[in-house]
C-alpha positions in Angstrom: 7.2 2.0 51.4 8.4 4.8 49.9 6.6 7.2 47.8 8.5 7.0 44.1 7.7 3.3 44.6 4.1 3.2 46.0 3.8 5.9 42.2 6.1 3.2 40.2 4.0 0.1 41.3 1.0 2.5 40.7 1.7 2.6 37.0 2.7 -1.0 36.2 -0.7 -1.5 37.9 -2.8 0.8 36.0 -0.9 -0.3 32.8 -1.5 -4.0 33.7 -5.3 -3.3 33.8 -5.3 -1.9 30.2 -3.6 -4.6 28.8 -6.1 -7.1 30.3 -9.2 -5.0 29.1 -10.6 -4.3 25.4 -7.1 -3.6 24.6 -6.2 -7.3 25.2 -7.8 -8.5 22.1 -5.6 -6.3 19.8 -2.4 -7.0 21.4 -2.8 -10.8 20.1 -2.1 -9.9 16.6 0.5 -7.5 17.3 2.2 -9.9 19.2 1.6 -13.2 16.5 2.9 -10.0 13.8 6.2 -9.1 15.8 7.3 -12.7 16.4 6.5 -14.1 13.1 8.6 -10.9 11.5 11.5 -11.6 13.3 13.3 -15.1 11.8 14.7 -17.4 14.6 12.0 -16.6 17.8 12.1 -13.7 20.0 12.8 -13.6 23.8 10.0 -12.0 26.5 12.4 -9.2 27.3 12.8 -8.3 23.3 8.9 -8.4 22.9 8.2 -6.5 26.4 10.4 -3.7 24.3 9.4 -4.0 21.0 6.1 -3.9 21.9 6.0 -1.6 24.9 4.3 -3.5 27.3 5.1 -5.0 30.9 6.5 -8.1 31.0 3.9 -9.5 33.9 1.0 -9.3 31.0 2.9 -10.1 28.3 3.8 -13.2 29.8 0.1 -14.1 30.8 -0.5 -13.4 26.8 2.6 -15.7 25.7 1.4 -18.5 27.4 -2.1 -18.4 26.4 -1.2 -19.0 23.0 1.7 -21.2 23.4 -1.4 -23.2 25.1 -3.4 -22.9 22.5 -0.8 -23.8 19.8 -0.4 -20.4 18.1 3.2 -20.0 19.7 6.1 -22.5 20.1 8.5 -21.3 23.1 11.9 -23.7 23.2 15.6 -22.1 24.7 13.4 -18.8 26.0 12.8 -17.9 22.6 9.0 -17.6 21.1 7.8 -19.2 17.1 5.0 -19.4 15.8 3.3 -22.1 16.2 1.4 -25.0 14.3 -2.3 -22.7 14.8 -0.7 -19.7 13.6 0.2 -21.5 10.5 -3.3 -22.8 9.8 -4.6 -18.9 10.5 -2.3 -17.7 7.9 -3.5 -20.1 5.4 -6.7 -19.6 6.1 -6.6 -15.8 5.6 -4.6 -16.3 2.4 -7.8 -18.2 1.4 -9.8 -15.5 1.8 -7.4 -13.0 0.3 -9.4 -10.4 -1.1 -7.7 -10.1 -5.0 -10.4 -12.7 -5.5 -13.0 -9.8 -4.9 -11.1 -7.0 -7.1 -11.9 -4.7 -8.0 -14.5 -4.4 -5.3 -12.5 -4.3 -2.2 -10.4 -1.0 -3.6 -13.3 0.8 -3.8 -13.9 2.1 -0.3 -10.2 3.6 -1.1 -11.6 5.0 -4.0 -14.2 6.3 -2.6 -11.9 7.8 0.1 -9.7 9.1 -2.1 -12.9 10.9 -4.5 -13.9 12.4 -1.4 -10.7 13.6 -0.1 -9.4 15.3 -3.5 -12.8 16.2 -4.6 -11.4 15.1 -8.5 -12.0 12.0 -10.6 -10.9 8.6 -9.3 -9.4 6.3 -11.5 -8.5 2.5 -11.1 -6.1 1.6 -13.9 -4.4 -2.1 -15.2 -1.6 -3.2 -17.5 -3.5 -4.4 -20.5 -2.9 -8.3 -21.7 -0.1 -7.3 -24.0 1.2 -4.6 -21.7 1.3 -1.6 -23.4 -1.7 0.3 -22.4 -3.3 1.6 -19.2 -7.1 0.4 -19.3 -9.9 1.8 -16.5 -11.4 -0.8 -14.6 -13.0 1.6 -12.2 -13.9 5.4 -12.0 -15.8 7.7 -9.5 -16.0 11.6 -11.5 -15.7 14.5 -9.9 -19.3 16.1 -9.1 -17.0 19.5 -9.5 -18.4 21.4 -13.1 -15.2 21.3 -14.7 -13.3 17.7 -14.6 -12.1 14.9 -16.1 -14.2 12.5 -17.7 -13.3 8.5 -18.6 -15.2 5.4 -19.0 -14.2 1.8 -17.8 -13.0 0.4 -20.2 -11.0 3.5 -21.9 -7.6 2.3 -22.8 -4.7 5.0 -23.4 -1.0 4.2 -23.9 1.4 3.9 -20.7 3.7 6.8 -21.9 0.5 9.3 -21.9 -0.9 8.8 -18.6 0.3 9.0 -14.9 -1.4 5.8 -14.5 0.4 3.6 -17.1 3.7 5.5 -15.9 3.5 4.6 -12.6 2.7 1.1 -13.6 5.4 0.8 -15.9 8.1 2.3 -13.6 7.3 -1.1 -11.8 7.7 -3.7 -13.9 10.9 -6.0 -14.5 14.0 -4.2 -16.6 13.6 -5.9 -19.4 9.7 -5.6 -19.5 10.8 -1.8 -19.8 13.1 -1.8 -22.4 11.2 -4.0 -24.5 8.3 -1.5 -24.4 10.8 1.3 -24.6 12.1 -0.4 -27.8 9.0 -1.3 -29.5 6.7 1.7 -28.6 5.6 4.3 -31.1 5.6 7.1 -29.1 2.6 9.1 -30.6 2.6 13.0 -30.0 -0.7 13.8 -29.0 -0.3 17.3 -27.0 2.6 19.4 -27.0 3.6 18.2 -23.4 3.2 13.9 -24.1 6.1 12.5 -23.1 8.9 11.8 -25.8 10.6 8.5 -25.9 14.3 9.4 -24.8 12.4 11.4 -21.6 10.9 8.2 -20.6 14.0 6.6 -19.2 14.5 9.3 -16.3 10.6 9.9 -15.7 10.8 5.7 -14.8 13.6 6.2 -12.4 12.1 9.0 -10.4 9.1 7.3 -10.9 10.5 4.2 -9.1 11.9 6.2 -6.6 8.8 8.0 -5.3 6.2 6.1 -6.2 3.7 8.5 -7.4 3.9 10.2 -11.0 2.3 13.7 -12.3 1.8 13.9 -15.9 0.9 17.3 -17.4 -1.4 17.2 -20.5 -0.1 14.0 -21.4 -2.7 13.3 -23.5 -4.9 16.1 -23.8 -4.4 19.1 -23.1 -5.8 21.1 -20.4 -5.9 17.7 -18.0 -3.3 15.9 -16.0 -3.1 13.4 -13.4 -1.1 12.2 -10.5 -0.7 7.9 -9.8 0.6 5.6 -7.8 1.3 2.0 -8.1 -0.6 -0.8 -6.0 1.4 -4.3 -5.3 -0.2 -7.7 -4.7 0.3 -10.2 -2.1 3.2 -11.7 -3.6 5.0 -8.3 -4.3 4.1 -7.9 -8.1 2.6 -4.6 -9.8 -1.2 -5.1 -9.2 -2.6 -1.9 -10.3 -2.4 1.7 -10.2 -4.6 4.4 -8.9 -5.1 7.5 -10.3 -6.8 10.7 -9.7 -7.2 13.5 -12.5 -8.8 16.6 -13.3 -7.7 19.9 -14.7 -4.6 21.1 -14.8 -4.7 24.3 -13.0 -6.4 22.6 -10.7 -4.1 19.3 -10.2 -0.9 22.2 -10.1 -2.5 24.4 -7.4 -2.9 21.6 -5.4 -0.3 18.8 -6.4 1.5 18.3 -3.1 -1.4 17.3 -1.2 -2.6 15.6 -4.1 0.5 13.1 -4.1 0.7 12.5 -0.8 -3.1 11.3 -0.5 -2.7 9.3 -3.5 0.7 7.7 -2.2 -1.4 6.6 1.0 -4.4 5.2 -1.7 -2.0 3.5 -3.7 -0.6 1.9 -0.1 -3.9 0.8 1.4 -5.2 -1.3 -1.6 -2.0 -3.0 -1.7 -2.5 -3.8 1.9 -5.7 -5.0 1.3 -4.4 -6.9 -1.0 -2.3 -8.7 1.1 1.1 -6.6 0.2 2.9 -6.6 3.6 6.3 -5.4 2.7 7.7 -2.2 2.9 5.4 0.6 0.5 6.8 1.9 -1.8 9.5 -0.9 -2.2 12.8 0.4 -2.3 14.4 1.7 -5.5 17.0 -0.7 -7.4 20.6 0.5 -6.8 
């Protein structure tokens, strides 16, 4: 046999014992995820790709759950089948919203840790025009920004009720727009004809900085968080002093774009974060 295939059978070899070691276990959901995202069923060679893995093990894995009723394979094509349907209910059962805000915190606490500023966990208030705390870890940091849950301050002050705002239906927007008094409480709040071009770049990236919207000498950066069904859940929030925010605001959006991400996972969101912006 000749040497480039004694290496070649070599690799499939080795890569055929990691697949049917501890590594086994997590290629189940990956492979229940990549057939249930694609609409129609998926063929072995499509999956061997998609997924990057031979198609000797693959195909050992495919039939184990077609057998035990978590695939359907008809015309060489893979669905899920009737099991898979029952798991999916089943962990929509247990969908954690039912425990919120509990099961952000561990985000929160990442987030407090990572940033080193106060962590805020923000809501749409029943009427919709204000941003109210339903969770906060403070800064241990000398100087920062203090708030207690249950604070409410309006959406056009905070980064918080922005980003929230930015993600709400059209003409949930303009009816606030429309019906706001837009109090001036620092010289930097955001004015009312501003607010249509702060929601667009808003929706576009998904995280918002407000300078001294409301008082001056702190500012924040937020993000939205969706729920399972794709609706503005929440926002997260962290804030602190403004020289402080503005010396280290790139980093500081970027880790609170990934906070505002993993809640809505953990919420169930499975769609693309931050959804697209409207055309």
């Amino acid at each position: 046999m000749a040497p480039g295939k004694d290496a070649a059978n070599s690799g499939v070899e080795k890569a055929e014992k990691e697949e049917a070691g501890p590594r086994a276990i997590l290629r189940v959901p990956e492979v229940l995820m990549a057939i249930s995202d694609k609409r129609g069923g998926s063929t072995l060679a499509e999956l061997s790709q998609r997924l990057k893995l031979p198609k000797t093990s693959l195909h050992r894995l495919l039939h184990t759950l077609e057998h035990g009723g978590f695939l359907i394979r008809q015309a060489g094509l893979y669905t899920p089948g009737p099991e898979s349907f029952r798991l999916a209910r089943l962990i929509a059962q247990a969908a954690p919203s039912q425990d919120f805000p509990a099961c952000a915190r561990p985000v929160l606490e990442w987030l407090a840790h990572e940033t080193g500023e106060t962590v805020t966990l923000n809501a749409l208030t029943e009427r919709g025009t204000e941003s109210i705390y339903i969770d906060v870890i403070e800064s241990e940091a000398p100087l920062r920004f203090t708030v207690r849950v249950g604070n409410r301050r309006p959406l056009f002050s905070v980064a918080s009720g922005k980003a929230m705002l930015a993600f709400l239906p059209a003409d949930a927007q303009a009816r606030y727009l429309e019906q706001t008094e837009f109090l001036e409480f620092t010289a930097e709040t955001t004015h009312k004809d501003a607010m249509p071009a702060v929601l667009r770049a808003a929706r576009e990236q998904a995280v918002v900085f407000d300078r001294n919207g409301i008082v001056d000498g702190a500012s924040g950066i937020a993000s939205p968080v969706f729920g399972r069904d794709g609706a503005l859940f929440c926002a997260i929030s962290v804030a602190g002093p403004t020289d402080r925010v503005e010396a280290h605001r790139p980093r500081l959006e970027r880790l609170v774009l990934d906070a505002g991400e993993r809640i809505s996972r953990i919420l169930g969101f499975s769609d693309e974060y931050p959804p697209p912006a409207e055309p």
